[in-house]
KEGU-330529 format. One record per atom (N, C-alpha, C): x, y, z. Coordinates in pm, whole numbers, padded with zeros to 5 digits, always signed. Example, Ala and Ser with C-alpha at 12.3 -4.5 7.8 and 13.67 -1.06 7.14 Angstrom:
2
+01319-00569+00780+01230-00450+00780+01320-00330+00780+01285-00225+00708+01367-00106+00714+01290+00003+00787
This chain:
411
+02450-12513-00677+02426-12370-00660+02509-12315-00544+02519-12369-00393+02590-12373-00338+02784-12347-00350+02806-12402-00439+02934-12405-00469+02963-12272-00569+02846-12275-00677+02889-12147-00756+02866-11994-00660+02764-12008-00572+02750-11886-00524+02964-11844-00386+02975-11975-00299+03110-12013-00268+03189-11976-00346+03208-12012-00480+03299-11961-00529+03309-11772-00575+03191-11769-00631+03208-11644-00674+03179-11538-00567+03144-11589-00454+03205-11433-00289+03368-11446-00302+03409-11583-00314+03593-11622-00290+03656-11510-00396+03595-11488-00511+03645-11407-00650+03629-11271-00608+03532-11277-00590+03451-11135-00562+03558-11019-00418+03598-11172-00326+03634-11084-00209+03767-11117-00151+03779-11217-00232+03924-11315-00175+04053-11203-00169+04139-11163-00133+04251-11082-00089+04334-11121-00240+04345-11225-00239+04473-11223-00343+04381-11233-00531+04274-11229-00532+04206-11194-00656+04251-11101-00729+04286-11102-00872+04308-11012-00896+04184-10909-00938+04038-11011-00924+03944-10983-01053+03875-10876-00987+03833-10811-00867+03800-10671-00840+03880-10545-00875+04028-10633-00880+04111-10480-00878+04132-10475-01012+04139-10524-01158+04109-10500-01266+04052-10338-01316+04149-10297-01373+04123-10154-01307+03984-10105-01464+03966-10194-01543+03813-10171-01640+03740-10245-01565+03707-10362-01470+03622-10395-01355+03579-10235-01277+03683-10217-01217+03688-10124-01133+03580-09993-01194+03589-09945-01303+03546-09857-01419+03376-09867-01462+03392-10012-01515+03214-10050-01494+03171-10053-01377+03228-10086-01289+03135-10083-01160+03091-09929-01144+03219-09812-01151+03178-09706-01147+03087-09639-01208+03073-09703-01345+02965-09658-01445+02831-09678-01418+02783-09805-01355+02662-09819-01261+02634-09782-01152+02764-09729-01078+02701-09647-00949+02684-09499-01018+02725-09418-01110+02716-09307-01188+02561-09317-01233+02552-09384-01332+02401-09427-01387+02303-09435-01301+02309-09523-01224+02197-09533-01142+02185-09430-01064+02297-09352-00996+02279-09240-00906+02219-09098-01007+02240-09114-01103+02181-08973-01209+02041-09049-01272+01991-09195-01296+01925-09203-01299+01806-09184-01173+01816-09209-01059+01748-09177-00936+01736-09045-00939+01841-08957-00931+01823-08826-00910+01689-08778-01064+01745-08807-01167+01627-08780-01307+01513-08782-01246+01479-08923-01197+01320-08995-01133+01271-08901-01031+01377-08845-00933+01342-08801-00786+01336-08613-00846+01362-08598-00963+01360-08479-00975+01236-08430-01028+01215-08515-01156+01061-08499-01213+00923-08490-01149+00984-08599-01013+00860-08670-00946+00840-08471-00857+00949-08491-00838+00932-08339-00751+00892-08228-00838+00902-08234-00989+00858-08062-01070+00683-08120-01069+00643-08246-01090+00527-08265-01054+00458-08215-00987+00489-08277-00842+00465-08271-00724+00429-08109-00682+00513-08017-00706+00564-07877-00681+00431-07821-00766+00447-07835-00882+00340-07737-01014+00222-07788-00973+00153-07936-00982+00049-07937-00888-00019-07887-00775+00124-07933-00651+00044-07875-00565-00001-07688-00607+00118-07638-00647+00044-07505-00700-00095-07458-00742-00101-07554-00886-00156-07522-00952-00334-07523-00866-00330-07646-00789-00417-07683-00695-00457-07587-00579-00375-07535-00533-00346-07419-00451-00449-07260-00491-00392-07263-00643-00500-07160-00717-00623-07196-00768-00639-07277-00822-00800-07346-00892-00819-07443-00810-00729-07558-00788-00857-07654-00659-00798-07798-00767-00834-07917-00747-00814-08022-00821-00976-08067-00894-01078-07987-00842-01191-08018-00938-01264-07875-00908-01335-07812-01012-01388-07677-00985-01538-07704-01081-01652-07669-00970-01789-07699-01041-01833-07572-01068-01864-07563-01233-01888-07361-01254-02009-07393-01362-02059-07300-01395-02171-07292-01473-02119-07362-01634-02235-07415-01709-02237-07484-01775-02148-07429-01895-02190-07291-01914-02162-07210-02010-02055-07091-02007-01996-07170-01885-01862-07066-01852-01709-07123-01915-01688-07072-02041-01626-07099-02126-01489-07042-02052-01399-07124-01957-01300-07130-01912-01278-07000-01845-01355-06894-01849-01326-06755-01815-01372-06702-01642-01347-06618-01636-01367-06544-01469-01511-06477-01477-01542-06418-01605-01636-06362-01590-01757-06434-01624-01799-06539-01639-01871-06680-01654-01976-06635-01584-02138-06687-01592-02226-06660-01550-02233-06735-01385-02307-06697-01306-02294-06738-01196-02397-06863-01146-02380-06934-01062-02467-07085-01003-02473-07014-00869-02575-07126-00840-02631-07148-00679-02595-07223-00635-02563-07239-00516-02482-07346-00496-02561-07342-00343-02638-07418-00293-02689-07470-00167-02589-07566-00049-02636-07497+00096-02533-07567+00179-02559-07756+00158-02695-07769+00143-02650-07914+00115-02572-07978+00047-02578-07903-00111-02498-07967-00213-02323-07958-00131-02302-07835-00105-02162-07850-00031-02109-07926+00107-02248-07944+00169-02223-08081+00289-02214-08244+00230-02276-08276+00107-02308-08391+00010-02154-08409-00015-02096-08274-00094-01963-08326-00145-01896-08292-00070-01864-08243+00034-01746-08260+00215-01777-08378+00210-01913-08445+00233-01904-08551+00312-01855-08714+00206-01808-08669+00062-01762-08774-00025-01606-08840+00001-01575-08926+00013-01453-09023+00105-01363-08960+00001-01226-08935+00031-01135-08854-00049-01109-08690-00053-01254-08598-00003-01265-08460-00099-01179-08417+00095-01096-08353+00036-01021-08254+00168-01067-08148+00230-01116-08053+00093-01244-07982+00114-01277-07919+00012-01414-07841+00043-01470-07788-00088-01545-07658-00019-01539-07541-00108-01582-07418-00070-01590-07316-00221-01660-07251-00190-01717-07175-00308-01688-07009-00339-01637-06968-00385-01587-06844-00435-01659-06799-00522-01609-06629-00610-01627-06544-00666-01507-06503-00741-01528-06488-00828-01406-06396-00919-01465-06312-01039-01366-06224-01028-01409-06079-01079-01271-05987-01165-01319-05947-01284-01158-05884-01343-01183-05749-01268-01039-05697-01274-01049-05572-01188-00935-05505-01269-00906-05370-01206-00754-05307-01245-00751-05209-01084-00628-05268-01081-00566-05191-00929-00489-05113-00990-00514-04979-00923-00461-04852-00915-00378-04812-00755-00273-04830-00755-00206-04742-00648-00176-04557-00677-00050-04546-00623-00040-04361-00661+00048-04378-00757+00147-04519-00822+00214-04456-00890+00187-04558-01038+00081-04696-01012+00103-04763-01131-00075-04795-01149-00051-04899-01255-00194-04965-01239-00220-05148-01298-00225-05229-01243-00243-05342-01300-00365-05442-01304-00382-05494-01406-00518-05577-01422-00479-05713-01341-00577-05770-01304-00613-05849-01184-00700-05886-01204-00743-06062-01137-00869-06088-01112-00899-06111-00957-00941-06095-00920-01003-06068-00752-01069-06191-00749-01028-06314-00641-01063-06377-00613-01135-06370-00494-01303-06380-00485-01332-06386-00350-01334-06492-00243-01341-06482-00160-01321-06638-00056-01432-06553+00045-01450-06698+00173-01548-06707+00232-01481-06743+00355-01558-06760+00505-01470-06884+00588-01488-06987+00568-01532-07077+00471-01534-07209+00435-01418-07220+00394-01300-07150+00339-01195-07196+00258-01068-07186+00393-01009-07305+00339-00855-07315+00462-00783-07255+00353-00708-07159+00436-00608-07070+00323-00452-07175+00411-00408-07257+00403-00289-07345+00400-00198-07337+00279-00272-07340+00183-00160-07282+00053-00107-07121+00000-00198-07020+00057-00141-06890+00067-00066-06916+00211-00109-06908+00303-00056-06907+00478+00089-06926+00437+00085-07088+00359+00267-07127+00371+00334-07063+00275+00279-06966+00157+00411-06873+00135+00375-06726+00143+00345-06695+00236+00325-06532+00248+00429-06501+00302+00522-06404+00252+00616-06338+00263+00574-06197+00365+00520-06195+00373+00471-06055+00491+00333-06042+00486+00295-05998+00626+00176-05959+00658+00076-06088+00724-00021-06142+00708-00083-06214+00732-00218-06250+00674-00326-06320+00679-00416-06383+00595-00552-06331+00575-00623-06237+00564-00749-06164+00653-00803-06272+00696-00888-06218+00770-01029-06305+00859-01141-06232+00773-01233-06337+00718-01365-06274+00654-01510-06320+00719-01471-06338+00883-01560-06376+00947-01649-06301+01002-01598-06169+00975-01702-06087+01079-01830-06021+01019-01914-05955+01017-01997-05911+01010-02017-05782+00862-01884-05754+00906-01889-05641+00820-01807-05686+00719-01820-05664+00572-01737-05698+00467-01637-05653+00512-01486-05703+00472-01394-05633+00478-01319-05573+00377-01246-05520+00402-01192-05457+00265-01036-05477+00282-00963-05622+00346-00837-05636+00351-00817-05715+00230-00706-05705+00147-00697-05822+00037-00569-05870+00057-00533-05989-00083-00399-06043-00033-00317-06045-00134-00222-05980-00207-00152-05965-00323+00019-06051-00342+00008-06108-00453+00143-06167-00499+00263-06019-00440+00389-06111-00423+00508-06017-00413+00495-05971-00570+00473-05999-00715+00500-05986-00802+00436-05830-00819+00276-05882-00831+00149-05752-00829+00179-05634-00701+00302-05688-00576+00312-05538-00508+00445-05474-00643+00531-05545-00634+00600-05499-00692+00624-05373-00824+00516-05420-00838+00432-05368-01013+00392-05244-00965+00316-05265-00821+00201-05181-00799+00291-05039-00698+00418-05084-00660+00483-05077-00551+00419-05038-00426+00353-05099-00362+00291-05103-00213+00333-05200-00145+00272-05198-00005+00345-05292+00084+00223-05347+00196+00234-05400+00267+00151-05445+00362+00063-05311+00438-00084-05324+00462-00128-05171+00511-00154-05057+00376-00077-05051+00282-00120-04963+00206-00246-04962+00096-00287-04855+00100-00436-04885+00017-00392-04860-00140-00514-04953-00183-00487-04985-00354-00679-04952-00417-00639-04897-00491-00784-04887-00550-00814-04964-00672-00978-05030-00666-00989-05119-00791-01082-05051-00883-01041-05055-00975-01160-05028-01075-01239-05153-01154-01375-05125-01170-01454-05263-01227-01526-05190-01329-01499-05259-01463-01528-05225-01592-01689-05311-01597-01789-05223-01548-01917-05289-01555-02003-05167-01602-02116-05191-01533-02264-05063-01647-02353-05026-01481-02318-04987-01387-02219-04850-01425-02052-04882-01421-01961-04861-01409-01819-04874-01337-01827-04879-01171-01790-04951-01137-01788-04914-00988-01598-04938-00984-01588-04877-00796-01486-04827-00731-01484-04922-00613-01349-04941-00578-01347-05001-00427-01188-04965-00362-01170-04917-00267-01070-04910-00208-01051-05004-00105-00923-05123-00130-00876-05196-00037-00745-05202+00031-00725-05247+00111-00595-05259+00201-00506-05345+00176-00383-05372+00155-00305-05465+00160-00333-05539+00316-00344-05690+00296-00323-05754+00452-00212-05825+00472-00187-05881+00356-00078-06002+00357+00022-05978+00199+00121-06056+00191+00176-06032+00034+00194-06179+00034+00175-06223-00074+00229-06398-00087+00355-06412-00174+00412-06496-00234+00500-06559-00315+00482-06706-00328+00475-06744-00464+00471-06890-00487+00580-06957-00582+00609-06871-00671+00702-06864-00765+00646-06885-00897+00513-06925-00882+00425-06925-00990+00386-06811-01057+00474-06811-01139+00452-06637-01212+00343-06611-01289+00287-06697-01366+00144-06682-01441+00047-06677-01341+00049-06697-01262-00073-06724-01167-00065-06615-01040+00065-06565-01009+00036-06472-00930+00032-06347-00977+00082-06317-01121+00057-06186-01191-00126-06151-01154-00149-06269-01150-00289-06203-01174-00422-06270-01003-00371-06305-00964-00458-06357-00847-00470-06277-00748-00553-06185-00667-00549-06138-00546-00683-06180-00506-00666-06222-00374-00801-06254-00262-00837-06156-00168-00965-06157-00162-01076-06055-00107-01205-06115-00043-01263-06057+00011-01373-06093+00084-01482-06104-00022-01586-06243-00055-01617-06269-00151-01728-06206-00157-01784-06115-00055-01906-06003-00007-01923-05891-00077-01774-05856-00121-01775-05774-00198-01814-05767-00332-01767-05874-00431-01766-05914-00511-01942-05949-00531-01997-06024-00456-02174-06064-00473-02237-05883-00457-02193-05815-00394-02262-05681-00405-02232-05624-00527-02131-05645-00592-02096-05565-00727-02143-05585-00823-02160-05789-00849-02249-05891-00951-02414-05795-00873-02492-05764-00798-02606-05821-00770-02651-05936-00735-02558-06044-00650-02559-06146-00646-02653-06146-00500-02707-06282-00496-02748-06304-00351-02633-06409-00278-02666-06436-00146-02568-06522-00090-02517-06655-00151-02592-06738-00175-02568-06797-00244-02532-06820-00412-02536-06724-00437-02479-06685-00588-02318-06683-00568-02254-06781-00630-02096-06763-00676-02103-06818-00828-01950-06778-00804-01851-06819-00996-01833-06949-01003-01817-07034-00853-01812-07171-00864-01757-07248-00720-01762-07376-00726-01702-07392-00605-01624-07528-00665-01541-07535-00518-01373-07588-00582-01378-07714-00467-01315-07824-00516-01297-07919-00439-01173-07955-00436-01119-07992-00316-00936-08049-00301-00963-08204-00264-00912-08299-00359-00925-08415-00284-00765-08453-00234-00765-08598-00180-00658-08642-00127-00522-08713-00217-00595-08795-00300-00542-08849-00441-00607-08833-00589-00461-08769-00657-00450-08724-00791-00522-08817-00871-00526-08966-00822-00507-08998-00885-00705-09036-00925-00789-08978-00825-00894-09028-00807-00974-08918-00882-00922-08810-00994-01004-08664-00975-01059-08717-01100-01092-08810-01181-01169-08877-01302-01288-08938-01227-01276-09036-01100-01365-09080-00993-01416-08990-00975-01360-08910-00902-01448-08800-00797-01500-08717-00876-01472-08664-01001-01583-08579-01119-01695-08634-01116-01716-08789-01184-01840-08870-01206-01900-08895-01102-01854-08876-00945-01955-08900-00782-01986-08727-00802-01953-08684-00800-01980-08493-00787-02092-08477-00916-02048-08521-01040-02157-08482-01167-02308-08569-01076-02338-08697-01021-02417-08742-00996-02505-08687-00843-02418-08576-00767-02464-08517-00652-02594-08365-00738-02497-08335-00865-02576-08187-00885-02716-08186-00953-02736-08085-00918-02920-08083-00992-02914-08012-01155-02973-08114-01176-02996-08095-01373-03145-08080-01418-03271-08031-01296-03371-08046-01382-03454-07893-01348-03367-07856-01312-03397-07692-01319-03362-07630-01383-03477-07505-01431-03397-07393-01574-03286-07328-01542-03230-07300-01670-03110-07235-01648-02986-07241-01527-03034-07421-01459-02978-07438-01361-02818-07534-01393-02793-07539-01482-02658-07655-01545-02502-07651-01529-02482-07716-01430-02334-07734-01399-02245-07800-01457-02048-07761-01495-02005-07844-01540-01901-07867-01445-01808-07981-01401-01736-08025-01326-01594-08057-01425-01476-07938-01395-01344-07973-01474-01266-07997-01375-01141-08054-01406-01047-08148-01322-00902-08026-01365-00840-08037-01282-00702-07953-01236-00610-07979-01415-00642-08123-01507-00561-08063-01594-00633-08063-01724-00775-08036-01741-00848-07975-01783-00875-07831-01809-00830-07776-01675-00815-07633-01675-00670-07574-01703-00574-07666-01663-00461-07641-01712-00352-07720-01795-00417-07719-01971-00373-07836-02003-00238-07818-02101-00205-07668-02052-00070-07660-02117+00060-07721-02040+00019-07658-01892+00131-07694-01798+00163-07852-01816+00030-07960-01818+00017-08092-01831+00067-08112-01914+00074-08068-02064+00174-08115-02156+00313-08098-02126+00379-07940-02082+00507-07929-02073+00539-08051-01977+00475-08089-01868+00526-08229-01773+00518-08303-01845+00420-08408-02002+00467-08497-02015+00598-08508-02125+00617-08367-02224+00696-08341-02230+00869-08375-02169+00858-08380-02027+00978-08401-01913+00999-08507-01911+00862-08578-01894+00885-08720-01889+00941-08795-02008+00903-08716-02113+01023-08823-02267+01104-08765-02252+01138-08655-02188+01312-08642-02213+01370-08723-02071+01308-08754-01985+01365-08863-01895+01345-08979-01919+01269-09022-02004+01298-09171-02058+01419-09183-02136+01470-09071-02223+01541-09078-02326+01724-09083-02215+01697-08989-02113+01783-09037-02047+01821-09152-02010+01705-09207-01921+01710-09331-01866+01791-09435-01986+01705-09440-02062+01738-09550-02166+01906-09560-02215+01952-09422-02262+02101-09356-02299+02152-09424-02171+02133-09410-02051+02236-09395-01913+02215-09570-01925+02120-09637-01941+02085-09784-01861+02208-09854-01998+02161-09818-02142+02271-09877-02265+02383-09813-02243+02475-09721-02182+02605-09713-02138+02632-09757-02039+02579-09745-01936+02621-09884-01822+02626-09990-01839+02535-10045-01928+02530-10204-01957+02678-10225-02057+02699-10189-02113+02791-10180-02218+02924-10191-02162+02967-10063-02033+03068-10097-01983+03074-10244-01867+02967-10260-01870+02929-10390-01727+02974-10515-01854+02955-10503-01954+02963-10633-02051+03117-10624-02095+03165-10506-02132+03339-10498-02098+03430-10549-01992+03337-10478-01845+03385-10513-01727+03438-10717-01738+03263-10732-01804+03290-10857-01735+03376-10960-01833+03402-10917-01991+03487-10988-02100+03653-10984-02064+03667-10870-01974+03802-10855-01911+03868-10952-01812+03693-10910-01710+03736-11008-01627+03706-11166-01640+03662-11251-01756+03640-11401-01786+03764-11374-01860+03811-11289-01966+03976-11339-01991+04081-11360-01877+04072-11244-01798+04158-11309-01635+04182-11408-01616+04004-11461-01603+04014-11570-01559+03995-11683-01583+04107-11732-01735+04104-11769-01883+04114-11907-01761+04250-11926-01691+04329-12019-01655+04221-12080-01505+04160-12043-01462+04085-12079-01333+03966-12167-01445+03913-12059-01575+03788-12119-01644+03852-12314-01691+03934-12266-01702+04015-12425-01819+04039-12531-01677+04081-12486-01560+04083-12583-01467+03962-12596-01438+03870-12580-01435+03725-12577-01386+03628-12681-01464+03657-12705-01609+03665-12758-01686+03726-12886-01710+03838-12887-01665+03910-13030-01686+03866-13078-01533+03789-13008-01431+03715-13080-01337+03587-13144-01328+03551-13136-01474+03449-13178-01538+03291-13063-01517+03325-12915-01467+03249-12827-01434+03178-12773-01567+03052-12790-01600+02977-12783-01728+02976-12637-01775+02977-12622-01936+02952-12460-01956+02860-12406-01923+02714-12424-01870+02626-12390-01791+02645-12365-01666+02697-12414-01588+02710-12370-01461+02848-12287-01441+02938-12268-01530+03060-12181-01570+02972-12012-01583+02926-12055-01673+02829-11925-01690+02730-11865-01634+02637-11952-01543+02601-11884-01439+02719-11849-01297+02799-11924-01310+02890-11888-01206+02961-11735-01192+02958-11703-01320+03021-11565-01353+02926-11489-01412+02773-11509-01402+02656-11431-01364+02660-11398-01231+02669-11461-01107+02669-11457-00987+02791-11344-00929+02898-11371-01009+02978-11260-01010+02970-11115-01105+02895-11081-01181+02872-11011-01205+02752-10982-01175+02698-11027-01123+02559-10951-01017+02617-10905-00871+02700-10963-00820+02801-10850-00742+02867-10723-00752+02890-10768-00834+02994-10590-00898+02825-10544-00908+02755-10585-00992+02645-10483-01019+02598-10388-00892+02560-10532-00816+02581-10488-00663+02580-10378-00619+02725-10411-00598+02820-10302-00560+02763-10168-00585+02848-10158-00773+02805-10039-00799+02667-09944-00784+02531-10053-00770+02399-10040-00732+02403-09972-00600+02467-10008-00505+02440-09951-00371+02504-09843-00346+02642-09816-00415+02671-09671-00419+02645-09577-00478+02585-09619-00603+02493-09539-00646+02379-09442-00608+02276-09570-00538+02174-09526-00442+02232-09435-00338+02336-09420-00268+02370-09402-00145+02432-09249-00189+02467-09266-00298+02480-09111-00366+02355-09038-00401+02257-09096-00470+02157-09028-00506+02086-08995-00412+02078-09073-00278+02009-09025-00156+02045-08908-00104+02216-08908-00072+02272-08816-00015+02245-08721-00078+02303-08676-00189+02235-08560-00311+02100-08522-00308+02020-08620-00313+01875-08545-00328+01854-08488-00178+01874-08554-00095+01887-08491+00048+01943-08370+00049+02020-08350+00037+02122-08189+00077+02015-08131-00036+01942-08138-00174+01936-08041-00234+01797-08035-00182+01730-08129-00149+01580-08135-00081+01606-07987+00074+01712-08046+00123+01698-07948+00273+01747-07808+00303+01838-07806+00203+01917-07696+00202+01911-07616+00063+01833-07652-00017+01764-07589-00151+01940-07527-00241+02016-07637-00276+02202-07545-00307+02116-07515-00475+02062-07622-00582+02032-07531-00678+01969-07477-00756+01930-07385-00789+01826-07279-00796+01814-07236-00917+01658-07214-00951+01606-07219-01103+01524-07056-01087+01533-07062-01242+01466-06923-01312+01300-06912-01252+01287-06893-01110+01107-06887-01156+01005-06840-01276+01061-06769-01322+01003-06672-01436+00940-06819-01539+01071-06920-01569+01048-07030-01679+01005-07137-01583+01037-07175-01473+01047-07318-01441+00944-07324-01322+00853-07174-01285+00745-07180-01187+00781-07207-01036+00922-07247-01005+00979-07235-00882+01150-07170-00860+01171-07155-00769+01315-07096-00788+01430-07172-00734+01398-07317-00699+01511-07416-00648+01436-07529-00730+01529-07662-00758+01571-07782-00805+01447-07872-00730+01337-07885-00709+01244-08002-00630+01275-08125-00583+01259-08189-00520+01296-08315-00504+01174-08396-00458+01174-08544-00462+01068-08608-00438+01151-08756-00450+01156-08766-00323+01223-08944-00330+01101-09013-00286+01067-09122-00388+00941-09180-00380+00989-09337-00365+00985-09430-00284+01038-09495-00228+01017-09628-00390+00900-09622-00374+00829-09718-00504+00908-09716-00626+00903-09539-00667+00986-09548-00813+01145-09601-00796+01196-09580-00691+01343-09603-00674+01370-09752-00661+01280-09799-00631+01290-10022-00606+01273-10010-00730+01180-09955-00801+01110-10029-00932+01223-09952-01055+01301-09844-01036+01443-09835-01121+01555-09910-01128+01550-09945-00993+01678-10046-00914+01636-10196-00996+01520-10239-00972+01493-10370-01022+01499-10377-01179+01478-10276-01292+01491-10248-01423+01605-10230-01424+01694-10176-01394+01896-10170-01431+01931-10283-01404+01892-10352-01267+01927-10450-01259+01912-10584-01379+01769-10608-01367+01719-10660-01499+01739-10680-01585+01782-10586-01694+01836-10497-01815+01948-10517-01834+02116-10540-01703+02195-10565-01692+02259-10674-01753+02195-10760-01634+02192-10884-01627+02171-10969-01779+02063-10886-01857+02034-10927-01923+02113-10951-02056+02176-10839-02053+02288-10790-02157+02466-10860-02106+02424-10886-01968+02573-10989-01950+02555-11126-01972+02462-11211-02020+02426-11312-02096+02516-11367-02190+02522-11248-02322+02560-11259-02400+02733-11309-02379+02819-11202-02320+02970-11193-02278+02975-11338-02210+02903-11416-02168+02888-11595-02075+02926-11631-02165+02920-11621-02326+02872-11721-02397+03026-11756-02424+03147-11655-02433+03268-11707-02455+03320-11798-02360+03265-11872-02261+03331-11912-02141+03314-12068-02259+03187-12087-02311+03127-12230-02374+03272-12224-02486+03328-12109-02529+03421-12168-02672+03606-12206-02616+03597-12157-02471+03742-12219-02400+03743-12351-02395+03838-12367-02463+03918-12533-02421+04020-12529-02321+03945-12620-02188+04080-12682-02118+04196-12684-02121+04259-12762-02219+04412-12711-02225+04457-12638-02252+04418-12537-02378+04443-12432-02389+04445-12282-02304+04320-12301-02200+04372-12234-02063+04399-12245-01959+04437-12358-01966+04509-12356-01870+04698-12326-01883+04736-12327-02026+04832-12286-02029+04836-12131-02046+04736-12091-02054+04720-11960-02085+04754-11834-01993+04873-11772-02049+04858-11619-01907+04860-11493-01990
């Protein structure tokens, strides 16, 4: 083993070789640093439209939302009680980030020159506003701590746009109920997410308002929302939350839905992404391999006349052929690490400096995402590799049908 690995660095690096500079060597190698660097970027891109629409989507509904039994996916859903214990029970469950309880209400905002339908989300100070805060484009967040309801709200750039108002200016709501009621509120803040379905229609308000309009008492909301830490636990954390709530009171029945439950279109278009990135992967991994099995039939004819002396040194076709496995797991190498070293650099500049930029309207953000996930990138690296290797097997097998004398006269 010793000697084959000796020999094939000497091939691999020796000055007077010809077998790196082989200019279809040269070519496959490039084809695996190409592949693998567009395959990484594929992986690091998806992982990021994930990453991005989630956290969104999470941002607006929550990753688990507990609402009345019989609230058939809608805003206007009958209302629950929701007691501070039950909401100290599930804070205090290992995973939940937090949990707080709202109101929502359809509305239509009227400014002086337009009018748009809306649902009015109410909030409380139990809720950390961290996902409006980080994209508000002007103004700032209300405080709904004080005493007196307030009447500041917080509107998408989309819904000012529509509405044309600005931070400070008053908007009037109308509520299609028995009687109709009226409310005049203030702009406090404007957000942007790029989430166009979701900010057409979302504005936040003091949830005080909203329980005076229902007839609600304090504890009466539309539902309350939990953020946990991992995605991957919100099937867990449903079945610990279904076992916290009370089921033996009338008309008292809760149901507990999970982030792609409530949104199970977006969840398809992602897995959607994901077969068209397998279909990549697979296309990019069978054209690299292909030129790597060229690369390497080029370079064992080269090295027709070294194979035939090697041979009449009594060197077995087994260890011939792993010998020039060992060399073509170099070049793979090679091309492997510049690959990576491209796809890093690339996803980097487009991660920090956002160069290219998508339709929000279709794609829910307006730059390219990124997400270099350290795990998926070993565990791509180790499959090309793998896969490679596997397919340069075959191209060994001509080393077993050379005869000695014949190449060694051979040029």
């Amino acid at each position: 083993m010793k000697l084959e690995l000796f020999i094939a660095h000497r091939l691999l690096n020796g000055s007077k070789s010809r077998a790196v500079s082989v200019p279809i060597v040269k070519i496959a190698v490039a084809g695996i640093a190409l592949g693998v660097c567009v395959m990484l970027l594929s992986v690091f891109i998806i992982l990021g439209f994930k990453n991005e629409i989630t956290t969104k989507l999470s941002g607006f509904t929550a990753h688990l939302n507990m609402t009345a039994y019989e609230n058939n996916e809608s805003y206007t859903g009958n209302e629950i009680e929701v007691s501070d214990s039950l909401v100290g029970e599930v804070r205090r469950l290992p995973g939940v980030v937090q949990a707080y309880t709202y109101v929502t209400k359809p509305a239509i905002l009227k400014s002086k020159e337009e009018i748009h339908g809306v649902i009015l989300k109410g909030m409380d100070t139990s809720y950390r506003p961290d996902f409006y805060t980080g994209h508000l484009q002007s103004g700032e967040y209300p405080h709904y701590a004080g005493e007196e309801v307030s009447d500041e709200v917080v509107v998408s750039a989309s819904v000012a746009r529509l509405l044309n108002v600005g931070v400070g200016d008053k908007i009037t709501a109308h509520f299609v109920q028995d009687p109709p009621r009226v409310r005049v509120f203030t702009v406090k803040g404007i957000y942007d997410t790029g989430f166009k379905e979701y900010d057409d229609i979302f504005v936040l308000c003091d949830m005080r308002h909203l329980q005076r309009l229902n007839g609600w008492g304090k504890k009466q909301v539309s539902g309350m929302a939990v953020e946990i830490e991992d995605l991957k636990e919100m099937a867990g954390m449903k079945e610990r939350i279904e076992l916290l709530l009370p089921m033996d009171e009338e008309n008292d029945f809760y149901r507990v839905a999970t982030l792609r439950e409530m949104a199970p279109q977006v969840f398809d278009w992602l897995s959607l992404l994901n077969m068209n990135v397998w279909i990549i992967l697979i296309l990019i991994v069978v054209v690299a391999g292909f030129n790597m099995v060229s690369g390497l039939l080029i370079f064992i004819l080269d090295q027709t006349s070294f194979i035939g002396m090697m041979k009449a040194l009594g060197y077995k076709n087994l260890r011939l052929r792993r010998l020039f496995l060992w060399i073509a797991l170099g070049l793979i190498g090679r091309g492997m690490l510049v690959g990576n070293v491209l796809a890093i650099l690339l996803g980097g500049l487009q991660s920090y400096f956002r160069i290219v930029k998508l339709d929000a309207a279709t794609y829910y953000m307006d730059t390219v995402p990124v997400c270099m996930d350290i795990f998926y990138g070993l565990l791509l690296n180790a499959g090309v590799l793998l896969v490679s290797l596997l397919m340069l097997i075959i191209p060994t097998m001509l080393i077993s049908r050379i005869r000695p004398i014949q190449a060694i006269r051979f040029e």
